[in-house]
C-alpha positions as CSV (number, residue, x, y, z in Angstrom):
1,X,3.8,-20.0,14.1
2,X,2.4,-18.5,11.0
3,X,6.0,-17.9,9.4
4,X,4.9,-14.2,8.0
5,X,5.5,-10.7,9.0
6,X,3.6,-8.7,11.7
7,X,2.6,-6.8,8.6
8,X,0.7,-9.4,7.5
9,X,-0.3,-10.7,10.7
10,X,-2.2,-7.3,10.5
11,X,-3.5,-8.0,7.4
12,X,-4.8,-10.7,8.2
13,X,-6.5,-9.5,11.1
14,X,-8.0,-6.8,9.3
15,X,-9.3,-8.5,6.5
16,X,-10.8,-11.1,9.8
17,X,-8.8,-14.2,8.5
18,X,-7.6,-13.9,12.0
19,X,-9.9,-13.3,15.1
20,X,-8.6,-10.4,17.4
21,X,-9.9,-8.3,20.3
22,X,-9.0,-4.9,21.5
23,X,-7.0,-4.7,24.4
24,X,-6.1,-2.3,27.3
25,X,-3.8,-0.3,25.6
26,X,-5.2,-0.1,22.2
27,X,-3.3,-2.8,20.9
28,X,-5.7,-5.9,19.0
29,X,-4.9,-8.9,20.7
30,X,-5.0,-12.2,18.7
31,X,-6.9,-15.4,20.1
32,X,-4.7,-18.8,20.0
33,X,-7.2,-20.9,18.7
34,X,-7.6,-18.6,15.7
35,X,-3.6,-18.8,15.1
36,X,-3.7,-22.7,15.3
37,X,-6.6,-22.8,13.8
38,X,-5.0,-20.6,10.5
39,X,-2.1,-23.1,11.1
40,X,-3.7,-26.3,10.3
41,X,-4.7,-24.8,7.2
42,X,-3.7,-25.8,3.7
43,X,-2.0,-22.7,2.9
44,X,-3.3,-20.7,0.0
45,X,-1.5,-20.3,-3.2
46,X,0.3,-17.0,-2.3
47,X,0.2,-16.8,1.2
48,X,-1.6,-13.5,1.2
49,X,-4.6,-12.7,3.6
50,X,-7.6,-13.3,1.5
51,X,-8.7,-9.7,0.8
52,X,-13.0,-8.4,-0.2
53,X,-12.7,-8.0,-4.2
54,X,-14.6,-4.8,-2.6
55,X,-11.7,-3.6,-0.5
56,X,-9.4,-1.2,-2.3
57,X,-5.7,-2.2,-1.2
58,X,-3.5,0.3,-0.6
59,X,0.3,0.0,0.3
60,X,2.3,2.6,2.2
61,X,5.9,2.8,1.7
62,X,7.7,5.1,4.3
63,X,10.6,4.7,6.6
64,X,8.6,7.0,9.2
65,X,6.8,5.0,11.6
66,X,5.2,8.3,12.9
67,X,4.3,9.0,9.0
68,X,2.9,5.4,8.8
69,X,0.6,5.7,11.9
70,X,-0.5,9.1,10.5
71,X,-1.8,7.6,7.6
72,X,-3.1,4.3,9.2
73,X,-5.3,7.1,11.5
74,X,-6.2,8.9,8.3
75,X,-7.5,6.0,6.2
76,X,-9.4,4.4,8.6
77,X,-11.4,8.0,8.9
78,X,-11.8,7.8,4.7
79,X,-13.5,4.5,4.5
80,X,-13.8,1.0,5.9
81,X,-13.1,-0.3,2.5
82,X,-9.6,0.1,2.3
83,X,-7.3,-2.2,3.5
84,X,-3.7,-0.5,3.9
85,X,-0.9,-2.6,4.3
86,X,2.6,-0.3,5.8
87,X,6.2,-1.1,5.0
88,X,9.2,0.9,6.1
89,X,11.2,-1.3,3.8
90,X,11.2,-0.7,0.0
91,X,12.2,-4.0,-0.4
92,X,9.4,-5.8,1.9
93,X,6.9,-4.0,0.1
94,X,8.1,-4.9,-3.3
95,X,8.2,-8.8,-2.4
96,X,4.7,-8.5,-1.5
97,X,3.8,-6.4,-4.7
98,X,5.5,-9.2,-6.9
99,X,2.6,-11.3,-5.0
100,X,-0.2,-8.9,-4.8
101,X,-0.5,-5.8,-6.8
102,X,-1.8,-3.0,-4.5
103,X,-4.4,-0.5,-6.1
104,X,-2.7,2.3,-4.5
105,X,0.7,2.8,-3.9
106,X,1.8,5.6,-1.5
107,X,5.8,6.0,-1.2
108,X,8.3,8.9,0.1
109,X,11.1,9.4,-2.4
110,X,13.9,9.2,0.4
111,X,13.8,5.6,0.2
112,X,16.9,4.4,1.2
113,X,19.4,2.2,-0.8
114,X,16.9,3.0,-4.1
115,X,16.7,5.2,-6.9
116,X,13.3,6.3,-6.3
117,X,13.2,8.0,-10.0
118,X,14.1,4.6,-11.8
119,X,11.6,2.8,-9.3
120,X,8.9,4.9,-10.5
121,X,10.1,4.8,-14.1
122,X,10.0,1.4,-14.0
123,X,6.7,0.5,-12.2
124,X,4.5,2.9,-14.4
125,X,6.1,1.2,-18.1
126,X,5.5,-2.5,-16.6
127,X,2.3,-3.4,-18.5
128,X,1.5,-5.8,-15.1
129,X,1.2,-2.6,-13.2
130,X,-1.0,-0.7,-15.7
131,X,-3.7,-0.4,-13.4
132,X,-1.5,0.8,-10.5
133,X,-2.0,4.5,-9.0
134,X,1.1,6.0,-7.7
135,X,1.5,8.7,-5.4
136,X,4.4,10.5,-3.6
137,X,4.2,12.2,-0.7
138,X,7.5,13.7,0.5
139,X,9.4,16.2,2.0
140,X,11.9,17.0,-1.1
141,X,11.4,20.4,-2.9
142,X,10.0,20.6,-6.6
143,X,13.6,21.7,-7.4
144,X,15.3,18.2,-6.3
145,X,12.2,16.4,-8.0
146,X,12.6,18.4,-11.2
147,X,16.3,18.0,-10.9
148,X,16.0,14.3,-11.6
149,X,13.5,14.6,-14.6
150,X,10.1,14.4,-15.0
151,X,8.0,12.3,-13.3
152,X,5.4,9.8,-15.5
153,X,2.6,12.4,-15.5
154,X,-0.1,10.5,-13.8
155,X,2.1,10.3,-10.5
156,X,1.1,12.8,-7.8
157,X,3.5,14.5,-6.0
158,X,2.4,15.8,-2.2
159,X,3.5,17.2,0.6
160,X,4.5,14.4,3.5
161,X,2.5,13.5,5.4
162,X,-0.4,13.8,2.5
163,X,-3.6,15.4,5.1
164,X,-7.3,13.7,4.5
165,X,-9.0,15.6,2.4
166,X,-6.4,14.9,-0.3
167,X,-6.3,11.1,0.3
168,X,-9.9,11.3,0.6
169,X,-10.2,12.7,-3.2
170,X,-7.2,10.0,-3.5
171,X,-8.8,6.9,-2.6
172,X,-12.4,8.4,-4.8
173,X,-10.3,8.3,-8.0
174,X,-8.4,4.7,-7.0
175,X,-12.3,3.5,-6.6
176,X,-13.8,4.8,-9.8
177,X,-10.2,3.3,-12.1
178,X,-10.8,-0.1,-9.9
179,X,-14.0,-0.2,-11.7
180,X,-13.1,1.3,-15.0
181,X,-9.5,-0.7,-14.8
182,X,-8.3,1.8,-17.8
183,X,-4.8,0.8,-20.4
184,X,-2.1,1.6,-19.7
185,X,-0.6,4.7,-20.6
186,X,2.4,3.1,-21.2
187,X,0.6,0.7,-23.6
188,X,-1.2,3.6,-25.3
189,X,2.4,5.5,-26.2
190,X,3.5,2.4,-28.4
């Protein structure tokens, strides 16, 4: 009815553009007066859920689902003002970063049919994504990483799945640049 992915379906509902209710079995069930009602709607210039200006927004690129309910469980114990949105397609997420540019991007480097070392090449020297915070968690060895070259040096590079207190000191850094909104360091090198 909507014509947009359950991804953003939960979006939506989290960011209470939708109305929703928990049901029996954990799952948030969705009221049908609040999908019609979204429906009849002019809709909004990008189609993305309006999101707080508050709310840092992360994305989480991993073709795990267990990996992406891991850290769906973990940010919601970091803060209520994060709104994470999950892809286990590369290229889902980067049609929705072309419409909204996350804060935090969170990726594994076995992505499949990318090269994750131009992807990350090419997202830290776009000036667009200057303010964008990158970081890897993974299960590839240093020596694979390093075998590819080195990585733009403010991209972190964890363990997979990344545990809380690390994207807890994450998501503290992602606030204080989303208030400081540095240059790029791309911009800074010319």
């Amino acid at each position: 009815m909507l014509g947009v992915t359950v991804v953003e379906v939960e979006a939506m509902v989290e960011a209470g553009a939708l109305e929703s209710w928990p049901g029996a079995d954990g799952r948030k069930l969705i009221l049908s007066h609040s999908v019609r009602a979204k429906c009849s709607q002019d809709p909004a210039p990008t189609d993305i859920p309006r999101i707080d200006t508050g709310r840092l927004l992360v994305y989480v690129i991993d073709d795990s689902h267990e990996v992406l309910q891991h850290y769906r469980e973990q940010f919601s114990k970091v803060s209520r003002d994060i709104l994470v949105m999950q892809f286990d397609s590369v290229f889902d997420a980067f049609l929705r970063i072309g419409k909204r540019k996350p804060h935090l991007l969170i990726l594994d480097l076995r992505l499949l049919a990318v090269d994750w070392y131009t992807l990350i090449w090419s997202l830290w020297r776009n000036p667009e994504m200057h303010s964008l915070k990158i970081v890897v968690g993974t299960e590839m060895s240093e020596n694979i990483i390093a075998s590819r070259g080195a990585l733009p040096p403010e991209v972190q590079v964890f363990c997979k799945p990344i545990p809380l207190d690390v994207l807890a000191s994450i998501v503290v850094a992602s606030s204080r640049q989303l208030i400081r909104a540095p240059a790029s360091p791309f911009l800074k090198e010319r």
